[in-house]
Each structure stands twice: as C-alpha cells, then as structure tokens.
C-alpha positions as YAML, in Angstrom:
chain: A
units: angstrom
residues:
- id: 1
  name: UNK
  ca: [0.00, 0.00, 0.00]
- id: 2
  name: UNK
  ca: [1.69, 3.18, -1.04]
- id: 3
  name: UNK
  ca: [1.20, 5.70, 1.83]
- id: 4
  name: UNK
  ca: [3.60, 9.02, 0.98]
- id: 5
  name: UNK
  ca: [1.39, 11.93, -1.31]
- id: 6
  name: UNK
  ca: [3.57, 14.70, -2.44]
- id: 7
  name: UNK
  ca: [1.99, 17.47, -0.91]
- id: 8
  name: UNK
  ca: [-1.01, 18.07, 2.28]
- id: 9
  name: UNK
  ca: [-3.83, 18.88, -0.31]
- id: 10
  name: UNK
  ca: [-2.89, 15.55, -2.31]
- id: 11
  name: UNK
  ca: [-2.72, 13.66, 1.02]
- id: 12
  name: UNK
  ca: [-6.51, 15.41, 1.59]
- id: 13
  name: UNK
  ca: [-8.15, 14.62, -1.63]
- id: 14
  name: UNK
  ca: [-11.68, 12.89, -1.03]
- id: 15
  name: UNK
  ca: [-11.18, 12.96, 2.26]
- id: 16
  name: UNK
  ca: [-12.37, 16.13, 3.29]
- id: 17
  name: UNK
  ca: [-15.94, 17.21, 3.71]
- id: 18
  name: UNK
  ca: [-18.32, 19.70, 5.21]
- id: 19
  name: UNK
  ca: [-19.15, 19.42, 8.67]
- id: 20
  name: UNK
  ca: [-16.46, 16.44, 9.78]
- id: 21
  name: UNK
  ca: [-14.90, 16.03, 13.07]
- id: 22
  name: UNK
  ca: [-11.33, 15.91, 13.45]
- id: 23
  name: UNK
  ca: [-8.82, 14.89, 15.84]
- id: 24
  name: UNK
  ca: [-5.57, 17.21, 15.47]
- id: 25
  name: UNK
  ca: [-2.34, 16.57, 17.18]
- id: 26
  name: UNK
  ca: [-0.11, 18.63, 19.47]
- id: 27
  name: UNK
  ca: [0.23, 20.87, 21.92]
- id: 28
  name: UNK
  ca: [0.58, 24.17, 21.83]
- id: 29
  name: UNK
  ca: [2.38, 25.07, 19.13]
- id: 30
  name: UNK
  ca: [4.52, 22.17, 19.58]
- id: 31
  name: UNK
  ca: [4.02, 19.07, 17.43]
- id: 32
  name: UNK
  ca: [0.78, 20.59, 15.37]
- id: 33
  name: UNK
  ca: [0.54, 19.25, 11.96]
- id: 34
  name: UNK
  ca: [1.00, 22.34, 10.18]
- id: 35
  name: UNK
  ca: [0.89, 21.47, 6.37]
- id: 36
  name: UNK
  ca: [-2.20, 20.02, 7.31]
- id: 37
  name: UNK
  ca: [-3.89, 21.93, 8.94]
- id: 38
  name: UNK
  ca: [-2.69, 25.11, 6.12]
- id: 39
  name: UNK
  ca: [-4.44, 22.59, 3.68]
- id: 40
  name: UNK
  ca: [-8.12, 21.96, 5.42]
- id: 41
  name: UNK
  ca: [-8.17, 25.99, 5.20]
- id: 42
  name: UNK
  ca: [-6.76, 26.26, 1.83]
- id: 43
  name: UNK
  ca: [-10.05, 23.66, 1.26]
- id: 44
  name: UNK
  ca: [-12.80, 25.76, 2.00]
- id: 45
  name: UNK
  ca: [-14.23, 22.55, 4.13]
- id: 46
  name: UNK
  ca: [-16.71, 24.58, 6.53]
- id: 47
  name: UNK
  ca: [-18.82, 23.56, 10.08]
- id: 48
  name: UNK
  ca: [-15.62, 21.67, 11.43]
- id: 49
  name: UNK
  ca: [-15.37, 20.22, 14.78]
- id: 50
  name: UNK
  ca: [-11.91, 19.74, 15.87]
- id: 51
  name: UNK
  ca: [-10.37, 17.67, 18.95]
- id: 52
  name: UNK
  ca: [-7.37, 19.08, 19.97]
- id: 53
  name: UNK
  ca: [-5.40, 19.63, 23.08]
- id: 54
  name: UNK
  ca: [-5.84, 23.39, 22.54]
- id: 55
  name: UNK
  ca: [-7.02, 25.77, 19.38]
- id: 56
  name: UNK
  ca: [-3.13, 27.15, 18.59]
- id: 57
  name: UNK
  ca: [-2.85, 30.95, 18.83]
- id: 58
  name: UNK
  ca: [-4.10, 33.43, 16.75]
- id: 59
  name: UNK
  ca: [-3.09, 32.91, 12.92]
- id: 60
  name: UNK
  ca: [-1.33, 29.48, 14.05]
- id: 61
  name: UNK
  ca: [-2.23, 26.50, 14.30]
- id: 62
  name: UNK
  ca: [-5.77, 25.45, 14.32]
- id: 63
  name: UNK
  ca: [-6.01, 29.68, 15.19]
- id: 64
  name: UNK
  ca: [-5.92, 29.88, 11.16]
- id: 65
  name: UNK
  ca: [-9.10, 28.18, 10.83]
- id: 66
  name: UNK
  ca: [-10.71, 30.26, 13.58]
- id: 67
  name: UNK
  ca: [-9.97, 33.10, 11.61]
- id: 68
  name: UNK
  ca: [-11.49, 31.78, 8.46]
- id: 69
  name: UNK
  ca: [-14.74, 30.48, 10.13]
- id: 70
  name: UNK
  ca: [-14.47, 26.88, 9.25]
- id: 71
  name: UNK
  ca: [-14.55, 25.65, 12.87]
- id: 72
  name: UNK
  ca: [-18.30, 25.25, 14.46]
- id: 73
  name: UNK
  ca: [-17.05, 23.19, 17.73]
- id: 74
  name: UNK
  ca: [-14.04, 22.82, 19.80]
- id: 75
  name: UNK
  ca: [-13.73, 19.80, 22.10]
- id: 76
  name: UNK
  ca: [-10.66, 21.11, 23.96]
- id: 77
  name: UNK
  ca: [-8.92, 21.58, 27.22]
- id: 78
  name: UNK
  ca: [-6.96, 24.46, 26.78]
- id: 79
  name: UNK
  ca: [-8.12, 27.69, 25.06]
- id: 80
  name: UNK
  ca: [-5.73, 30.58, 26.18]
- id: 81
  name: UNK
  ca: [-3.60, 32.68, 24.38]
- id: 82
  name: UNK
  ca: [-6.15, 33.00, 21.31]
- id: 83
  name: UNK
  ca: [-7.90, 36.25, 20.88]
- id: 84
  name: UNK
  ca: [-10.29, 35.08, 18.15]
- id: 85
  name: UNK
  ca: [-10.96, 31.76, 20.22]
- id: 86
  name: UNK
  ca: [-11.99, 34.13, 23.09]
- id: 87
  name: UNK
  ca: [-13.94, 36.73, 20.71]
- id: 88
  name: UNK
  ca: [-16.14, 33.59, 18.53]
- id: 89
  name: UNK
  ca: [-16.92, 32.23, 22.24]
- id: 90
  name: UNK
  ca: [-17.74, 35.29, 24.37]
- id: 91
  name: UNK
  ca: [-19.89, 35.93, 20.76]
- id: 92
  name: UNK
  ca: [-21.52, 32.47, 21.00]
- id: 93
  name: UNK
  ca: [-19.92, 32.15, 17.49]
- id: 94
  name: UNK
  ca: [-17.88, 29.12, 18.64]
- id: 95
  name: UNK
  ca: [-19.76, 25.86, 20.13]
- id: 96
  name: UNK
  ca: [-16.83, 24.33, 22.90]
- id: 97
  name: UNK
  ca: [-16.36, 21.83, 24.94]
- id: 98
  name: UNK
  ca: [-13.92, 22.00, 27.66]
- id: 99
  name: UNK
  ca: [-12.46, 18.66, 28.73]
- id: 100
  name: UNK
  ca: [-9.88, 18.55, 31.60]
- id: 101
  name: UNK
  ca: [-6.47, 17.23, 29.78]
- id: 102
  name: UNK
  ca: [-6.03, 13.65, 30.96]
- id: 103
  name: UNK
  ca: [-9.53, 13.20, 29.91]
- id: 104
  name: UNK
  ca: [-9.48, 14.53, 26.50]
- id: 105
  name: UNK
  ca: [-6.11, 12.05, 25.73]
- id: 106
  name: UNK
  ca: [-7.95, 9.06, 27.31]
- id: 107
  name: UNK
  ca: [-11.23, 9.87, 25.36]
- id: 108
  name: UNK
  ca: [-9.30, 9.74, 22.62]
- id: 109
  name: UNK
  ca: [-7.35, 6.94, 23.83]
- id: 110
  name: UNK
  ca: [-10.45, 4.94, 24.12]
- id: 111
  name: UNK
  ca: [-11.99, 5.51, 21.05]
- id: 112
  name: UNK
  ca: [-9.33, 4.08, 19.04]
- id: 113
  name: UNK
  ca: [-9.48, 1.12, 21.09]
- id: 114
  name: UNK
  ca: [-13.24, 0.35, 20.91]
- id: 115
  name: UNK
  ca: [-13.92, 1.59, 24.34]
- id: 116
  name: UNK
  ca: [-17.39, 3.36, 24.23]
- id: 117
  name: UNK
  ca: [-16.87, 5.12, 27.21]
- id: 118
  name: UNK
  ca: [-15.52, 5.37, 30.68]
- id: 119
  name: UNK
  ca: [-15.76, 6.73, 34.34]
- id: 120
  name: UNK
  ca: [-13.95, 9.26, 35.97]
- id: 121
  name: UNK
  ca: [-13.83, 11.43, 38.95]
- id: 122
  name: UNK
  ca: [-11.68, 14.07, 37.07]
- id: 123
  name: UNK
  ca: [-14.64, 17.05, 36.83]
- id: 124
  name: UNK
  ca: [-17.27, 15.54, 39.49]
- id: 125
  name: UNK
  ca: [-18.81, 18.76, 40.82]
- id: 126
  name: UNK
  ca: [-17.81, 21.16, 38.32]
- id: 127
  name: UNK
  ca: [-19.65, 22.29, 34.84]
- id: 128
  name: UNK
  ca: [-17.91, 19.38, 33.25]
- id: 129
  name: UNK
  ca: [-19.81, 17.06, 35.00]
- id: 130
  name: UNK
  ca: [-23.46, 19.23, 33.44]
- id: 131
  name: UNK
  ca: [-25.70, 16.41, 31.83]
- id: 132
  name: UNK
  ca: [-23.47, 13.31, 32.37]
- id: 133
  name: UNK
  ca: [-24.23, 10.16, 33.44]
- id: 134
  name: UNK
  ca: [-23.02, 9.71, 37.06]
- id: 135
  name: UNK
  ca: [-22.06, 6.10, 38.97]
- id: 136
  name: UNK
  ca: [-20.70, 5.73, 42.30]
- id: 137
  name: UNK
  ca: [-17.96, 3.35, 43.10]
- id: 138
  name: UNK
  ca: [-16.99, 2.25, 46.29]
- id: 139
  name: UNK
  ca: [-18.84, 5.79, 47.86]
- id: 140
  name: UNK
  ca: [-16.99, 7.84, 45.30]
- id: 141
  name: UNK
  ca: [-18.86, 9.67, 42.34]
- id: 142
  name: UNK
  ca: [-17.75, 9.11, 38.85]
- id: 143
  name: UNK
  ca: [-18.84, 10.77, 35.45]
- id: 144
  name: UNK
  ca: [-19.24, 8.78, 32.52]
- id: 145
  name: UNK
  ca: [-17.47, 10.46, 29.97]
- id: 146
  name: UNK
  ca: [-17.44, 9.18, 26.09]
- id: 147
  name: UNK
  ca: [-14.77, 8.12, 23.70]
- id: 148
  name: UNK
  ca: [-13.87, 9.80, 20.56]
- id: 149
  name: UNK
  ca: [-14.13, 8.79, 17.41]
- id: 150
  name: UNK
  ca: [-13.04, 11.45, 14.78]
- id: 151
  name: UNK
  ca: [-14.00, 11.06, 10.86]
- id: 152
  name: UNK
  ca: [-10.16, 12.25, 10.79]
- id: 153
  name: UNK
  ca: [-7.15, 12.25, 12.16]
- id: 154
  name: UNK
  ca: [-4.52, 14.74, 11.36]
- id: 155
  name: UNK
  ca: [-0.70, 14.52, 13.45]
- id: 156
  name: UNK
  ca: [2.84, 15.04, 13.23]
- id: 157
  name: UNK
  ca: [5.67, 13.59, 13.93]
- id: 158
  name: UNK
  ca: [9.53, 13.34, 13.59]
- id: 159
  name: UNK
  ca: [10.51, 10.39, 10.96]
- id: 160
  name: UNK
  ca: [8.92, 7.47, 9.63]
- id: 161
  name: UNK
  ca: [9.69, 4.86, 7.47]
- id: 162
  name: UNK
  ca: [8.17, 4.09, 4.19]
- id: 163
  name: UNK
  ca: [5.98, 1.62, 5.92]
- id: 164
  name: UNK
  ca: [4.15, 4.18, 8.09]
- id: 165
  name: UNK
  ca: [6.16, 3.54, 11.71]
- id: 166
  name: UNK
  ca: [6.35, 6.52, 13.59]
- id: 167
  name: UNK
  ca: [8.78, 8.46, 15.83]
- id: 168
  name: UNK
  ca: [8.14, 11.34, 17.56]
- id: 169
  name: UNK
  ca: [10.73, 13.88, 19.19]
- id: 170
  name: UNK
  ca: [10.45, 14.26, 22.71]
- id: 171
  name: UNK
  ca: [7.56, 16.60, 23.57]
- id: 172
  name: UNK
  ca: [6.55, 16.80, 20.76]
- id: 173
  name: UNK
  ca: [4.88, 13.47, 21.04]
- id: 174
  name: UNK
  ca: [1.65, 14.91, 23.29]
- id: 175
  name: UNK
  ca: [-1.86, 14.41, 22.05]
- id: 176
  name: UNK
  ca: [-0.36, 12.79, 18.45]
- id: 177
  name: UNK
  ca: [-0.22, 9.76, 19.69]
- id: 178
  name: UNK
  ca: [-3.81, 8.97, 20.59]
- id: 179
  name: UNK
  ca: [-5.11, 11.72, 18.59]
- id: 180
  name: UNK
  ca: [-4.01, 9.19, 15.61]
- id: 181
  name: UNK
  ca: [-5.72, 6.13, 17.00]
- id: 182
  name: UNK
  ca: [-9.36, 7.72, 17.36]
- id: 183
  name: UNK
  ca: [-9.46, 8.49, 13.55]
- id: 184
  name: UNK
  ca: [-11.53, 6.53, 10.62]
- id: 185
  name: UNK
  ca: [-8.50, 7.79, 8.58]
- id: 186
  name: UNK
  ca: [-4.98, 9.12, 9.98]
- id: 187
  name: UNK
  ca: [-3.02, 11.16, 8.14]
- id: 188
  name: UNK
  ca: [0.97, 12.06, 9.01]
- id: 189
  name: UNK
  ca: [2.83, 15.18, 7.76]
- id: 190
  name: UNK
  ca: [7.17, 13.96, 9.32]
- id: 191
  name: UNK
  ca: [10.30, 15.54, 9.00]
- id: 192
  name: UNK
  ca: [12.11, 12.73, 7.26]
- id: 193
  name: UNK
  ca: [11.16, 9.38, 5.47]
- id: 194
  name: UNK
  ca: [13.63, 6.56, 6.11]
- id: 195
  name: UNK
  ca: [13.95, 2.65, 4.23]
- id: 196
  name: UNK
  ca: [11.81, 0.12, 5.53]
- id: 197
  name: UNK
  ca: [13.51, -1.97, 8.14]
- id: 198
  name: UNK
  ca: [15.92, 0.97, 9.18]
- id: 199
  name: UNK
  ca: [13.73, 1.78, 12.67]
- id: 200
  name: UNK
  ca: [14.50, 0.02, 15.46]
- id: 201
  name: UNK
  ca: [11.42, -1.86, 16.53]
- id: 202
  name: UNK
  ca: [11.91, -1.33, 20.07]
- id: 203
  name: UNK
  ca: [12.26, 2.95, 19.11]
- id: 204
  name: UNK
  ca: [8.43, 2.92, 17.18]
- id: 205
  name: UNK
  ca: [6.45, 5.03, 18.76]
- id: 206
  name: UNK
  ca: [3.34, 4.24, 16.67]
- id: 207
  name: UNK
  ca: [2.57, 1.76, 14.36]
- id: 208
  name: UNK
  ca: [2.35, 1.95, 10.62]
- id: 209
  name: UNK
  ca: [-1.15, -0.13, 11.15]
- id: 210
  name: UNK
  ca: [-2.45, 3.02, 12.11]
- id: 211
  name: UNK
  ca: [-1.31, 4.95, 9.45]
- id: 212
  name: UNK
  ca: [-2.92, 5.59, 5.92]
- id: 213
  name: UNK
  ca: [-1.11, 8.52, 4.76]
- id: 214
  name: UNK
  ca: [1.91, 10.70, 5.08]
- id: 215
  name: UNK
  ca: [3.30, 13.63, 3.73]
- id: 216
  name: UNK
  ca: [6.70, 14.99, 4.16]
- id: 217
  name: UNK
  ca: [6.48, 18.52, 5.69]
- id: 218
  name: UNK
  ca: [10.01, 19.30, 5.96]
- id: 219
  name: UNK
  ca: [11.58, 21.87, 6.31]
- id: 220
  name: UNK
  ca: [9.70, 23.59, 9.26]
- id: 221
  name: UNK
  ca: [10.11, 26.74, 11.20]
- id: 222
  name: UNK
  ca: [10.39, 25.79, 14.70]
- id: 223
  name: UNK
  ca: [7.75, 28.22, 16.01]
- id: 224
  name: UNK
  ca: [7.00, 29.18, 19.35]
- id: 225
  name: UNK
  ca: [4.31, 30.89, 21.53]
- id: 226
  name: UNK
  ca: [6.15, 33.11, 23.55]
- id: 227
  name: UNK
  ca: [9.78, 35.12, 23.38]
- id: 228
  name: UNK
  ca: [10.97, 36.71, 26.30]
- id: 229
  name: UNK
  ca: [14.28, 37.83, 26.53]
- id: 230
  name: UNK
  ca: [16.25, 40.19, 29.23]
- id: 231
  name: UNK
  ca: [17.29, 43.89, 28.64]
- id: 232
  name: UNK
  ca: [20.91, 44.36, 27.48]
- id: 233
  name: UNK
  ca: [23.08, 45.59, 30.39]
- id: 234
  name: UNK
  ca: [25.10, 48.41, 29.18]
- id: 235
  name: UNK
  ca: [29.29, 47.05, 28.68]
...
C-alpha cells in the first residue's frame, strides 16, 4: 500500500468534507501538523469540529481556521492565548467543549481502542460534569465520559519509514499519539522518510497499522508561543 502523497492537499483529496470532526495533534504550538492543517483551510471545508489539546494561537495553528470560520465546535482543554478563540466564544460564534487534559487524551485513547466510554472522577462537581451520566464506586462519584471517534485524524511527527512507523521527538509526542488512533483515517505530515527496516522496533512510537497517509512537511520553522528575553546591560 503506497502511503507518501507529495503534498497536504494531495494527502486530503476525497477525504475532506463539510461538517467532519477531526482529531488534530499537538500541543501548543509544539508538534501541530501544520501542512495540514494550512491545507483543510486552503479547502474551503466549513462547520468543522476539531479535537485538539488546545485551538493554537491566533493565525497558528488550528487559530488559522478560527480566523477563516471553518470551525463550528471545539472539544478542547486548553483555550488561552487566542484572541479570536476568546472573541467567537464570548460571541456564542464558537460551540466548545472544555475537557480537563487527561480526559481529553484518554477519550481519545479509548476511542481508538473500541472503548465506548468510561468513568472518571476528574470534573465531578464542576460544569464538566453538566448532563453526564453519574455512577458511584466504592462511595466515590464518577462521570461517565465518552470516547472519541473522529472522521479524521490529522498529526505530526519526527521520521517514519516508508511503511508508516512513527517516531516522535520528545515533547513533541503529546496528544499525536492517541489523537491518531481515534481516527476513521490518519493522516501524518514527518520531518524525514527513512527505508523500511531501518527503525529500530523497540524505538516505534506508533505503528504503521495506524497509518494511511503521510506527507513529508520538511523543512519547518520551529515556532514558538512566547519570546521573552532580558534587557541588554550596558558594557
């Protein structure tokens, strides 16, 4: 099965459609799937829903799509540091979900492996616990919370091999991994595309199973969300 497409769009083609949810890597600005995510806009695909650790910053990141209006629902746990985000919401432009972090990576988690759903006691008592199913376990309360399934799954990550293995660099590993698992379809933008064989088994980080396309992004600029940097003392 040939998996590498030349470019994002060509990875894309038939895939996309109006009003599709999507499960996006990274976190922060760290490990998003950038080519990607610059082709779903470049699309014109509209009434998105997007999983995602966070909704990047303004004009990054899933922030680009923001801009353009193509997002209808955020299932997220993170939402700072993006004016638009803030203005679409405040507007009741912007349909979200907040979902503490650990949850949103084991809803996702579960989803790709068949688990409907699950109970937790992350969010008992709070707004994230508003019109969920509650159990109690051993005089605890627990809220049922549901797995995701996405229609898509867009992520990044450091090198593959022609096969579809993955690596991923450090941090930059976050919300890829099960992000990738959850999705009907998963689609990888890496750094660098290496022979078949050349990984070391024990070093894949996901496997090629769960992998139908990749694109070579390379090369990137290493972006980040925040520079702060100290006065110049005088000689």
């Amino acid at each position: 099965m040939q998996k590498l497409y030349p470019d994002a769009a060509a990875a894309l083609d038939g895939v996309l459609r109006d009003g599709m949810v999507i499960a996006s890597g990274g976190f922060g600005l760290c490990g998003i799937p950038e080519r990607l995510l610059d082709a779903i806009r470049d699309s014109g695909v509209k009434d998105l829903t997007f999983c995602s650790n966070n909704a990047g910053i303004d004009n990054e990141g899933i922030g680009k799509l923001l801009r353009t209006r193509q997002v209808r629902k955020m299932i997220a746990s993170y939402v700072g540091e993006n004016k638009e985000f803030e203005r679409q919401f405040l507007a009741g432009e912007l349909e979200v979900e907040f979902c503490p972090q650990g949850t949103l990576a084991e809803r996702m988690r579960a989803g790709g492996a068949g688990i409907p759903g699950f109970y937790t006691r992350t969010g008992v008592g709070t707004a994230v616990a508003e019109g969920k199913e509650t159990k109690v376990f051993d005089g605890e309360e627990y809220i049922l919370e549901r797995g995701i399934v996405a229609d898509l799954s867009i992520i990044k990550a450091w090198k593959a091999d022609e096969t579809g293995n993955l690596v991923f660099r450090k941090t930059a590993r976050n919300f890829n991994h099960p992000a990738a698992t959850c999705g009907k379809l998963c689609v990888a933008e890496v750094e660098e595309i290496v022979p078949a064989g050349s990984l070391d088994p024990d070093a894949i980080h996901l496997p090629g199973v769960y992998v139908q396309r990749m694109i070579v992004g390379a090369p990137y600029d290493k972006k980040i969300e925040f520079r702060t940097v100290r006065e110049r003392e005088p000689a």
